[in-house]
Structure formats: structure tokens, C-alpha cells
C-alpha positions as a Markdown table, in Angstrom:
| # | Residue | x | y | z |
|---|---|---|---|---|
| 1 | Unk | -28.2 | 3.0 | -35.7 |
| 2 | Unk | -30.4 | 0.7 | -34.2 |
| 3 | Unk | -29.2 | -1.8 | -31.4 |
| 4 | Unk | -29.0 | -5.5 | -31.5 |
| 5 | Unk | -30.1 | -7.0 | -28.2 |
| 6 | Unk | -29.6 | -10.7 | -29.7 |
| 7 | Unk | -25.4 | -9.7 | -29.9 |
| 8 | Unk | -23.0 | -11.9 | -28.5 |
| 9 | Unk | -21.8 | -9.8 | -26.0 |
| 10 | Unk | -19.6 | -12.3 | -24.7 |
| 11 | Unk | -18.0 | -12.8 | -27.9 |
| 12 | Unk | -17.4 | -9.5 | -28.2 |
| 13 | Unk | -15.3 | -9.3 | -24.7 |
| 14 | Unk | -13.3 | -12.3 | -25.7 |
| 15 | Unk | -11.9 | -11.0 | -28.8 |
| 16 | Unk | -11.2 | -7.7 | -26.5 |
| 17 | Unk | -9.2 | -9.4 | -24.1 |
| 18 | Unk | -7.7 | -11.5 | -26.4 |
| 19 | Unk | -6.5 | -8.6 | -28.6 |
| 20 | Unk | -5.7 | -6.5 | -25.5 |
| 21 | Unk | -3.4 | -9.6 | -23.8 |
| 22 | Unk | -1.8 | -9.7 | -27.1 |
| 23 | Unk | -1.0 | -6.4 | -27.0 |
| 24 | Unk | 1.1 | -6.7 | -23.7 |
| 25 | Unk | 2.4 | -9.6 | -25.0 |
| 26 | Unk | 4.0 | -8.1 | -27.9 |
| 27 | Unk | 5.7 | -5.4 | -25.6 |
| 28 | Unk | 8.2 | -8.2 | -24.1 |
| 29 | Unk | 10.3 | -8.5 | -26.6 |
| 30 | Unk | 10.5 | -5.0 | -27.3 |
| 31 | Unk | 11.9 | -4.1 | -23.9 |
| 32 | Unk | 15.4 | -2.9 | -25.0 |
| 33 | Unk | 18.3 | 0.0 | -23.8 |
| 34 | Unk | 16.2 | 2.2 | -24.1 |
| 35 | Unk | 13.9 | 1.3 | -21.1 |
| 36 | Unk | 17.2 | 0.6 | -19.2 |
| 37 | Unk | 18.0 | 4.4 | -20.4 |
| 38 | Unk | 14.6 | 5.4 | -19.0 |
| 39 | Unk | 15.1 | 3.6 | -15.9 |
| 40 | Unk | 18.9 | 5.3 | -14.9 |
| 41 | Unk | 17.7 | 8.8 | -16.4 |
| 42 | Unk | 14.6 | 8.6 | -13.8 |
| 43 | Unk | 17.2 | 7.1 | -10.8 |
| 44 | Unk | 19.5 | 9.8 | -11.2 |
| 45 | Unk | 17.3 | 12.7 | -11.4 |
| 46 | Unk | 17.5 | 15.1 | -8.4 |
| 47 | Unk | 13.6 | 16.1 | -9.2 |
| 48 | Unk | 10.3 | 14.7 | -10.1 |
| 49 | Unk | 9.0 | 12.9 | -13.4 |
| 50 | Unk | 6.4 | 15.2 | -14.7 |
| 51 | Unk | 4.1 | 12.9 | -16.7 |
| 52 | Unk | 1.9 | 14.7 | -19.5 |
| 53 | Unk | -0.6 | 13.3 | -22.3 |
| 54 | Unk | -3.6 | 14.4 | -24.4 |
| 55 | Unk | -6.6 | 12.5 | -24.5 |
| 56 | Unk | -6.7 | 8.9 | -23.7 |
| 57 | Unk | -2.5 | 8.9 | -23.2 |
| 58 | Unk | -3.5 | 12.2 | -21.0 |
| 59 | Unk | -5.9 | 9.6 | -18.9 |
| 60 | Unk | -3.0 | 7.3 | -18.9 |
| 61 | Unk | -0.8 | 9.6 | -18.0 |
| 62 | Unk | -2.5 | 10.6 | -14.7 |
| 63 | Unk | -3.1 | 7.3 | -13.7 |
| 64 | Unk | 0.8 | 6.8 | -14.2 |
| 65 | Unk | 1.9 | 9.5 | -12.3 |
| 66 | Unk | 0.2 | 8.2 | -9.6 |
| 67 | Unk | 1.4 | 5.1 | -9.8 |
| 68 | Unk | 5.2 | 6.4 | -9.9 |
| 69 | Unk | 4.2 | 8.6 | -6.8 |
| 70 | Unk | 2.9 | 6.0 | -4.9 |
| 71 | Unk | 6.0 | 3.7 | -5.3 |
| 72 | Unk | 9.1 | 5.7 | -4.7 |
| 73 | Unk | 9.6 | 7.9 | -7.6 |
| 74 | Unk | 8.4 | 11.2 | -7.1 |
| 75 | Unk | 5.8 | 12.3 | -10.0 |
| 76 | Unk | 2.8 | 14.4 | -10.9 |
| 77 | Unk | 0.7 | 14.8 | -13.7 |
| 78 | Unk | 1.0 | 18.1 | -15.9 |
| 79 | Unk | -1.8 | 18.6 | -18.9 |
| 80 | Unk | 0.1 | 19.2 | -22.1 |
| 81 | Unk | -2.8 | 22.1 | -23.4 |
| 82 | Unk | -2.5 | 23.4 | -20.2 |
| 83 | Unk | 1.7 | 23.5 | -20.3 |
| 84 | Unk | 1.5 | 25.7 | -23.0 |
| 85 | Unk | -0.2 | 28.2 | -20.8 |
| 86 | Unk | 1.2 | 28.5 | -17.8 |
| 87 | Unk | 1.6 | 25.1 | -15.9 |
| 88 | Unk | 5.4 | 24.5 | -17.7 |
| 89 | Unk | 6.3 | 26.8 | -14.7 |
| 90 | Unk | 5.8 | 23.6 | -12.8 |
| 91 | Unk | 9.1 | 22.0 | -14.8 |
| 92 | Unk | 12.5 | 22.5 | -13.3 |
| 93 | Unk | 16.0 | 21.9 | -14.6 |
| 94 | Unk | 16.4 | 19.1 | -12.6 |
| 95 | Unk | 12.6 | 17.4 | -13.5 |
| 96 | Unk | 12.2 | 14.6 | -16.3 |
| 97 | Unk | 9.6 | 14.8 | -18.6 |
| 98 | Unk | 7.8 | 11.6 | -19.2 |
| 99 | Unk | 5.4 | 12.0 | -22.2 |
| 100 | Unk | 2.9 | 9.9 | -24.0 |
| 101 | Unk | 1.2 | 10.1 | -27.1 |
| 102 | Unk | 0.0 | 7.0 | -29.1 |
| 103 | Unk | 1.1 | 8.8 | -32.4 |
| 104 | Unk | 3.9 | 10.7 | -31.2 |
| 105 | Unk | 2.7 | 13.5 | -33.4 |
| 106 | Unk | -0.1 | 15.3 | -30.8 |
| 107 | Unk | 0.3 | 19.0 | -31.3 |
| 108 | Unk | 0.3 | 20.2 | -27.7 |
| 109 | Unk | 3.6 | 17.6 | -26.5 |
| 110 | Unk | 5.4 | 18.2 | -29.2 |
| 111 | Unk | 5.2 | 22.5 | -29.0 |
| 112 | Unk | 7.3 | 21.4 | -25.9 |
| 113 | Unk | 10.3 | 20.3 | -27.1 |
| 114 | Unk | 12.0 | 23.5 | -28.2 |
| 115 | Unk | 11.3 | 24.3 | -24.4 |
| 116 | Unk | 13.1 | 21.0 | -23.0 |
| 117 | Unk | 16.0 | 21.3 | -25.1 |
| 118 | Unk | 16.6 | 25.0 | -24.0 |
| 119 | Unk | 16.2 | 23.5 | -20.3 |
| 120 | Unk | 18.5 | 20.9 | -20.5 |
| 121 | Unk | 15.2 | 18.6 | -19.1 |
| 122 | Unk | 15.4 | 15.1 | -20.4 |
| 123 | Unk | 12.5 | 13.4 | -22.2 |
| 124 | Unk | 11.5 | 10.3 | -22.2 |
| 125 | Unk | 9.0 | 9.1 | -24.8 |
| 126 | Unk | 6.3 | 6.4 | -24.5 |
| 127 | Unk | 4.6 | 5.9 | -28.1 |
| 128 | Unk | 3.7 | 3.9 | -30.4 |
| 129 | Unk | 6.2 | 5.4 | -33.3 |
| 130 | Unk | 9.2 | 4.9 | -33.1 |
| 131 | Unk | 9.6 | 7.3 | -35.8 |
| 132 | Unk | 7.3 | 9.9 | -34.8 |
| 133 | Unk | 8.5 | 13.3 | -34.0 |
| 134 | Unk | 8.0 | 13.1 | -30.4 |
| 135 | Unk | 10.1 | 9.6 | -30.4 |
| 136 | Unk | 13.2 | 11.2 | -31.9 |
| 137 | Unk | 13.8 | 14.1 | -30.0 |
| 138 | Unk | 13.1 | 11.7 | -26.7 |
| 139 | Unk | 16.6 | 10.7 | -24.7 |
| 140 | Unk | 14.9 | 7.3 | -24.3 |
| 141 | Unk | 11.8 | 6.0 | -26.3 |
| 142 | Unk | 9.2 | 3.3 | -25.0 |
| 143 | Unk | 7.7 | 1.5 | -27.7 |
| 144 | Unk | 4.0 | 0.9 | -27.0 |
| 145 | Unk | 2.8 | 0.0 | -30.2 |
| 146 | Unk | 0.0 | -2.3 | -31.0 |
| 147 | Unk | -0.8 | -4.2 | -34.3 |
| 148 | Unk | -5.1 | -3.7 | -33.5 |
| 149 | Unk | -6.8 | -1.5 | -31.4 |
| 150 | Unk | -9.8 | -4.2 | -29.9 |
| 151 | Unk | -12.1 | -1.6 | -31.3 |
| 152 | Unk | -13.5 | -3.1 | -34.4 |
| 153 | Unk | -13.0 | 0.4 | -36.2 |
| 154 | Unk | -9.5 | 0.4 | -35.1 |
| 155 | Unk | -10.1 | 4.0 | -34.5 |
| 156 | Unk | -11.0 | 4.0 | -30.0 |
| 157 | Unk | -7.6 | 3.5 | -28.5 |
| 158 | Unk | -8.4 | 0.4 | -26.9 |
| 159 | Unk | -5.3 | -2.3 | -27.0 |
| 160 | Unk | -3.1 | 1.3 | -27.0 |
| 161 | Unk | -4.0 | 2.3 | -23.9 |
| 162 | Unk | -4.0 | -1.1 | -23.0 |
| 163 | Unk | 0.0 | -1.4 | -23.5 |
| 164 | Unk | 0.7 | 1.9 | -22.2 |
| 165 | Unk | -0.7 | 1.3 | -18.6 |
| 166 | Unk | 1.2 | -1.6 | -18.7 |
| 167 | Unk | 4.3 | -0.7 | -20.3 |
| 168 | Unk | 3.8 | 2.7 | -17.8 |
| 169 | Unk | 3.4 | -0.2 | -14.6 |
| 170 | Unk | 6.9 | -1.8 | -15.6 |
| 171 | Unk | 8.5 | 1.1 | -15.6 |
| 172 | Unk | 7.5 | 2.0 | -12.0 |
| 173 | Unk | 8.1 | -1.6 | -11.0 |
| 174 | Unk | 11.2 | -1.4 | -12.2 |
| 175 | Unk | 12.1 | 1.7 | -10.6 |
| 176 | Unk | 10.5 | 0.5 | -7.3 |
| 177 | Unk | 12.5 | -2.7 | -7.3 |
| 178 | Unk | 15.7 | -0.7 | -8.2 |
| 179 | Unk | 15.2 | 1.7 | -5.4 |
| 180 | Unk | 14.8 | -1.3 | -2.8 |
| 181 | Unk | 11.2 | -0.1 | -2.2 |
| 182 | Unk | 9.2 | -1.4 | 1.0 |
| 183 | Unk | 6.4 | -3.0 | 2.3 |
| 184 | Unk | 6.9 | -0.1 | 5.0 |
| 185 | Unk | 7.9 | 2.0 | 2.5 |
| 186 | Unk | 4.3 | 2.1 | 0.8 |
| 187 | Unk | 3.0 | 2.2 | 3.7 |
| 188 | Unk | 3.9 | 5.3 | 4.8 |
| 189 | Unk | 2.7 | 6.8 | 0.7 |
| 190 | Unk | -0.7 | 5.4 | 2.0 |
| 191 | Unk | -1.1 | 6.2 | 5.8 |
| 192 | Unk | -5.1 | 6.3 | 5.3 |
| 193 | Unk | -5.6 | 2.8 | 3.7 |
| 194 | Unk | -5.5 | -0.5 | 5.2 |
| 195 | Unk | -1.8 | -1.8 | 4.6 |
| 196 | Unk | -0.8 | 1.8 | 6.2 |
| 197 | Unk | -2.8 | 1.1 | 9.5 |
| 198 | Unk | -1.3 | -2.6 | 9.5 |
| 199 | Unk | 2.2 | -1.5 | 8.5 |
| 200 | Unk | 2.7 | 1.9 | 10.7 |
| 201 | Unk | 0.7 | 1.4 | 13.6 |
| 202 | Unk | 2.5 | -0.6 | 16.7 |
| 203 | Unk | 1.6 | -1.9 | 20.0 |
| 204 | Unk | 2.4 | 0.9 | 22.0 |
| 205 | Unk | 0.1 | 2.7 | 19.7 |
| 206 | Unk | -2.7 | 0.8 | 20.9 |
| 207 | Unk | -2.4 | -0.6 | 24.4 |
| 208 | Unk | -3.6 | 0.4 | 27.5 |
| 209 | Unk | -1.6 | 2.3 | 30.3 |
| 210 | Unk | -1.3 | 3.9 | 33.3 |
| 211 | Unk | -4.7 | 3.3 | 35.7 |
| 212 | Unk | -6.5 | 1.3 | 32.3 |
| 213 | Unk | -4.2 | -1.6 | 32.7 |
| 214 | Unk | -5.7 | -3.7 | 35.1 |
| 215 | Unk | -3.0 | -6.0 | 37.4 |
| 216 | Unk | -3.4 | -7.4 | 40.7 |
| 217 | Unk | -0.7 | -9.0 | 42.8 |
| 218 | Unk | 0.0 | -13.0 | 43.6 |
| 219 | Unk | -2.0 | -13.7 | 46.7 |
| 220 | Unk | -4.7 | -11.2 | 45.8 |
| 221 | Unk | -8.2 | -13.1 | 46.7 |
| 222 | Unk | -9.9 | -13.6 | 43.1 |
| 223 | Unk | -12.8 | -11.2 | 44.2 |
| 224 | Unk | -9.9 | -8.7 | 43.9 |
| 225 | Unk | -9.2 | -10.5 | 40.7 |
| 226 | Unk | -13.0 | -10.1 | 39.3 |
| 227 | Unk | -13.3 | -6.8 | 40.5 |
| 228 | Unk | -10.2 | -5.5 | 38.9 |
| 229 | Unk | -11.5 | -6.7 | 35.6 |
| 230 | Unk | -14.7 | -5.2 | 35.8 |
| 231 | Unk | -13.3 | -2.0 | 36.3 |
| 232 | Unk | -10.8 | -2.1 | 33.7 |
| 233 | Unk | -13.2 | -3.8 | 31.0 |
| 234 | Unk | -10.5 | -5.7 | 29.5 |
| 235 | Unk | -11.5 | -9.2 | 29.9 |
| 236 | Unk | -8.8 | -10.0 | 32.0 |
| 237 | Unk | -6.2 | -8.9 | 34.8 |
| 238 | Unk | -2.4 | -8.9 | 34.8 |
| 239 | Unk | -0.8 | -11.0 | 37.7 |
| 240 | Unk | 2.1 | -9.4 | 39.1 |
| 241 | Unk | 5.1 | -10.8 | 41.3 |
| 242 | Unk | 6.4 | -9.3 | 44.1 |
| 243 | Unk | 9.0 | -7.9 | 42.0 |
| 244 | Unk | 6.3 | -6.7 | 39.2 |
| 245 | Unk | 7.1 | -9.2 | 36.8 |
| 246 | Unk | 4.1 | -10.9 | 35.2 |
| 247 | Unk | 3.6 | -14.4 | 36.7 |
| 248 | Unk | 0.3 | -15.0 | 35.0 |
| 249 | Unk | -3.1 | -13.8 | 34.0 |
| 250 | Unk | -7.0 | -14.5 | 34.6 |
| 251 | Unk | -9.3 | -14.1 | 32.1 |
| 252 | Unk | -13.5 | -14.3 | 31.3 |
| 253 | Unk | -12.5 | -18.0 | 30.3 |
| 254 | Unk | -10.7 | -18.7 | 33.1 |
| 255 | Unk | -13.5 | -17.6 | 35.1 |
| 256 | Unk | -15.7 | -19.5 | 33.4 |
| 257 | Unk | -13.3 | -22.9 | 34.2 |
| 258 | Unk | -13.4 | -21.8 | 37.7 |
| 259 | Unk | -17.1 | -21.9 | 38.3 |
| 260 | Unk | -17.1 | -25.3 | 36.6 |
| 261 | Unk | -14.7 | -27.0 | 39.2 |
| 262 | Unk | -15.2 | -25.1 | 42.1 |
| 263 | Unk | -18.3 | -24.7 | 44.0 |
| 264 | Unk | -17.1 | -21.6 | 46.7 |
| 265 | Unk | -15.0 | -18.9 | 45.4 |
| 266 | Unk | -14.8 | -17.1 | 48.4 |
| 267 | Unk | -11.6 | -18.6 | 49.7 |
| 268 | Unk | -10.1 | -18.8 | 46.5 |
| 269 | Unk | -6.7 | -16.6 | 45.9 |
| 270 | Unk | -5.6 | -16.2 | 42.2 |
| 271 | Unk | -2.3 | -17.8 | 42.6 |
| 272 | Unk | -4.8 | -20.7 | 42.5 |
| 273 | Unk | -7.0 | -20.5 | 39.4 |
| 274 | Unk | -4.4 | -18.2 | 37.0 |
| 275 | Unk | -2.9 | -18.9 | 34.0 |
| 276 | Unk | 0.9 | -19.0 | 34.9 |
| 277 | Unk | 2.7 | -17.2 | 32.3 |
| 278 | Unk | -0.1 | -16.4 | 29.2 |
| 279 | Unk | 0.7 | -14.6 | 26.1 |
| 280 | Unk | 2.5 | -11.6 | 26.0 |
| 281 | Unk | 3.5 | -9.2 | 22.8 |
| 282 | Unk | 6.7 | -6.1 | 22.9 |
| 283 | Unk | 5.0 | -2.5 | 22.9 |
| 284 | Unk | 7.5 | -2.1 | 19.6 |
| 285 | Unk | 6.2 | -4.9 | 17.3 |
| 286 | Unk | 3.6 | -3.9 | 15.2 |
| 287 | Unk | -0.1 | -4.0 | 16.0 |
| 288 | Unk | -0.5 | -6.6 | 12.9 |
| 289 | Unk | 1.6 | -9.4 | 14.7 |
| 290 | Unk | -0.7 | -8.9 | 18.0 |
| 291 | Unk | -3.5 | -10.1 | 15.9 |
| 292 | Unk | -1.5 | -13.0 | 14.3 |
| 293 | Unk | -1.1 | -14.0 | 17.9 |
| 294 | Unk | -4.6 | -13.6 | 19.1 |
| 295 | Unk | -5.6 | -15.8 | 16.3 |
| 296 | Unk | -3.2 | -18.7 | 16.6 |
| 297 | Unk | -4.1 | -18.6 | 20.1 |
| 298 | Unk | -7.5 | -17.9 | 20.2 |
| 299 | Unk | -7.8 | -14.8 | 23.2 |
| 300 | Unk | -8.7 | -11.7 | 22.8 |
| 301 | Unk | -6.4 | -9.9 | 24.8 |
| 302 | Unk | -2.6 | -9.4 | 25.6 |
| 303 | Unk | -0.5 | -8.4 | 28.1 |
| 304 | Unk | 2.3 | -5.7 | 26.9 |
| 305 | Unk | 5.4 | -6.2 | 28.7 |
| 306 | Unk | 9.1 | -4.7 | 28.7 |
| 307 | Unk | 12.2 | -7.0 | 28.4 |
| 308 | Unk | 12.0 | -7.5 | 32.1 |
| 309 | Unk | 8.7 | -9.0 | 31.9 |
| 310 | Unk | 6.9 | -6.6 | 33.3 |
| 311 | Unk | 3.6 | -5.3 | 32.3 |
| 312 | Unk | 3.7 | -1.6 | 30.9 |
| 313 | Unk | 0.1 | -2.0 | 28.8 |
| 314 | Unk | -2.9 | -3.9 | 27.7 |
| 315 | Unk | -4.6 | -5.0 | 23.9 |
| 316 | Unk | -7.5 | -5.8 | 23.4 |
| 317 | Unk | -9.0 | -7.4 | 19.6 |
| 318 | Unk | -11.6 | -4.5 | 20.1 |
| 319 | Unk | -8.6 | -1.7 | 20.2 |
| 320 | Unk | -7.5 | -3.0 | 16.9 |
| 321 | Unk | -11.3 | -3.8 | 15.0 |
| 322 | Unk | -11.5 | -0.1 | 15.5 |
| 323 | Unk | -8.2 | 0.9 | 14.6 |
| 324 | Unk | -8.8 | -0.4 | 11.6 |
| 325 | Unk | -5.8 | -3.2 | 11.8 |
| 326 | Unk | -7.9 | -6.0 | 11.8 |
């Protein structure tokens, strides 16, 4: 076997893809009661969809059960060599058995069924015959089956596993959409990722409180002002009314204004150089809307305030570039 390096490779991938988007294609019309039957089955259960598969439809398989997991349904993957010594004491009464096998016919899946029935543990079928063993005794059978595998041997299940990922991604979708699955929802299935951090974590999380949120009061002289915001390394003070409400805020930038139009500070109060009101952001909402806000606005900080107005924290674009929000 000696290689060609003058091959088209590019060729090659085209005819690949082409097969392979065929093979998806041809599943549409194929979608029928029975993957209705899959759907309810999986809705109604009171346990987990244990997924098993040999081989390739094994690698499927896992890759499915995560996918189920990760949306709503609850799932795991179980070997089928490994089933039939020991791991079927992971299958309960209440569990559904989702199983895959390209020919329906794989040895290891189908020394199960005597098992399931005896259970009472539903099966549901994802191959690529509908009149293969496995396919028969299944409550509900998913027909994956492709005309080509993109292999030009048609022997490496190529366009097979190909149908089944997909096929396996409707159902969840399906499920997930039934189930009224959210954004949060995920969210809280992937606590370590970045849509968990933007979806879980709030204000209140974040902010600042206590002696870290710097404030000063209306009439304060702005060395008060500038001192409070060195301290507090914030980029900017809270400005607080007599009755603790926030009637404004001065920041680096408005610092920055104030050297350019005035020439002596000393006599300067900030009720004088503030920004009367400034943004502001609920302790409640999530940390992902205090950055919209920063953005559209340009700043880098915000004042946290109750419903009264009054200041009860401080964010800052650096709290949430490290949380991992941003």
C-alpha cells in the first residue's frame, strides 16, 4: 500500500460531506410514530435513559447520553460487553433502555432483551434495520439507515454514524423543547463553563459592600471625594443625600473634566463637579446585564442600589473579567 501524495484530498472531503448531508437528509422523511413513541416513553419515565452501543454506535452512544444529560433528560451511558457482566445492575424498573446498533443484530445488545422483557424496561431502538432483531423487540424503533457509508469500501461506518448523532440530537431536542428547557436551565447542567458564569451569577454576587463601597456625602469637599476613591480603588465614589439616597457620582473621568475647566480644586465641593444621578444596576439582575450596561454606556463601574435608591454595593468591569462573565 503505497500512498499517493498527488490525491485530491479535497475531492475526497466533498464527496464525504456530500454523502454524509445526504444521509441526514434522508432521515426527515422517515421521522414517524415511532419517534413520537420514543419521545412520550422517555417524558413519562420516572428514571433515567440508559444509552448502550458497541463499537462505533458505542461511541455514539456516549456522546448521546451526554447530550440527553446535559438537556433535561436524565441519562448515562452503560457498555453493552460490560452489561452482561455486571453493569445491568445499573438498570432499574423504572429506566429506559435506549440502544444502538447500525445492524440491529450486535451480539452483546441483543443478549439483553430476554432481560428487559422480564423487567418490564422499555426499549427503544436506534438502527439501521428495521427488520433486524434488535428493531423488533424495541417499543419504539429509530430508523437511521443510510443508502452509502462515505467510506469508499462501504465497510467504516461513516454516513451511519453520521445519521445516528444526528437522529440521537433530534431526539434530545425534542425532548428538551417538550420539557420547556432553559437558557437557565442549562445553565445550571454547566455551572463551570461560560454560559453558566453569565447565566447563574448576579450582581449581588459580585459587588462590593460594607467598608469597600466607597460614598461620600453632598457637600463633601472633592479632596474627600479623591481620597475616598483612592482608598476604595474603584474608580469612583458614590454621592449620598442626606437621606442616603444616591444623588450622583464622580469618577477618574470626571476628574479628568475637572482639571480641564478648573484651575484650583481646593475650594471645590462635589455637589459641584458630580454626575447627578449616573448609572445604577439592582443587586438581583444578573451580572451579564451589568456588562450590557457598561458597554452601551461606556464606564467601567456601577453603583448597586436598592429600590429606595440607595447604595448597598459597588461593580467594577474588573470584578466581572475575572469572574469570568465577561
Amino acid at each position: 500500500m503505497t500512498p499517493d501524495p498527488d490525491h485530491d484530498f479535497r475531492a475526497s472531503a466533498r464527496r464525504t460531506l456530500t454523502l454524509e448531508q445526504q444521509a441526514i437528509g434522508e432521515l426527515i422523511p422517515r421521522l414517524d410514530e415511532a419517534f413520537d413513541t420514543a419521545c412520550r416513553l422517555i417524558l413519562s419515565s420516572q428514571g433515567r435513559v440508559v444509552v448502550t452501543g458497541m463499537g462505533k454506535s458505542g461511541h455514539v452512544a456516549h456522546k448521546l447520553a451526554a447530550t440527553l444529560a446535559s438537556t433535561g433528560t436524565p441519562a448515562f451511558f452503560m457498555h453493552a460487553a460490560e452489561a452482561n457482566h455486571g453493569d445491568l445492575g445499573m438498570l432499574t424498573a423504572s429506566d429506559i433502555l435506549l440502544a444502538l446498533s447500525n445492524s440491529g443484530e450486535s451480539t452483546e445488545i441483543t443478549s439483553l432483551l430476554p432481560l428487559l422483557k422480564r423487567k418490564g424496561i422499555p426499549l427503544i431502538a436506534m438502527t439501521g434495520r428495521p427488520e433486524s432483531t434488535l428493531a423488533s423487540h424495541a417499543d419504539a424503533h429509530l430508523d437511521n439507515g443510510v443508502t452509502q457509508e462515505a467510506c469508499p469500501l462501504n465497510l467504516a461506518p461513516t454516513s451511519s454514524t453520521t445519521a445516528a448523532m444526528a437522529l440521537g440530537d433530534a431526539l434530545a431536542i425534542a425532548l428538551l423543547e417538550a420539557r420547556g428547557f432553559s437558557a437557565e436551565d442549562f445553565a445550571l447542567s454547566h455551572p463551570g463553563g461560560a454560559l453558566g458564569r453569565r447565566l447563574l451569577l448576579r450582581v449581588e454576587d459580585l459587588m462590593h459592600t460594607g467598608d469597600r463601597l466607597p460614598r461620600v456625602a453632598l457637600g463633601s469637599p472633592l479632596r474627600d471625594a479623591l481620597l475616598e476613591i483612592t482608598r476604595k480603588g474603584l474608580g469612583f465614589t458614590c454621592v449620598l443625600d442626606q437621606d442616603g439616597r444616591l444623588a450622583g457620582i464622580y469618577t477618574d473621568g470626571d476628574l479628568r473634566r475637572t482639571l480641564d475647566n478648573h484651575s484650583d480644586l481646593g475650594h471645590l465641593l462635589i455637589d459641584d463637579v458630580m454626575t447627578r444621578g449616573g448609572q445604577t444596576i439592582a443587586r438581583e439582575l444578573l451580572a451579564a446585564e451589568a456588562v450590557r450596561i457598561m458597554e452601551d454606556h461606556r464606564i467601567t463601574a456601577l453603583a448597586v442600589v436598592d429600590d429606595q435608591q440607595r447604595p448597598v454595593g459597588a461593580l467594577h468591569m474588573h470584578d466581572l473579567l475575572t469572574s469570568g462573565v465577561v
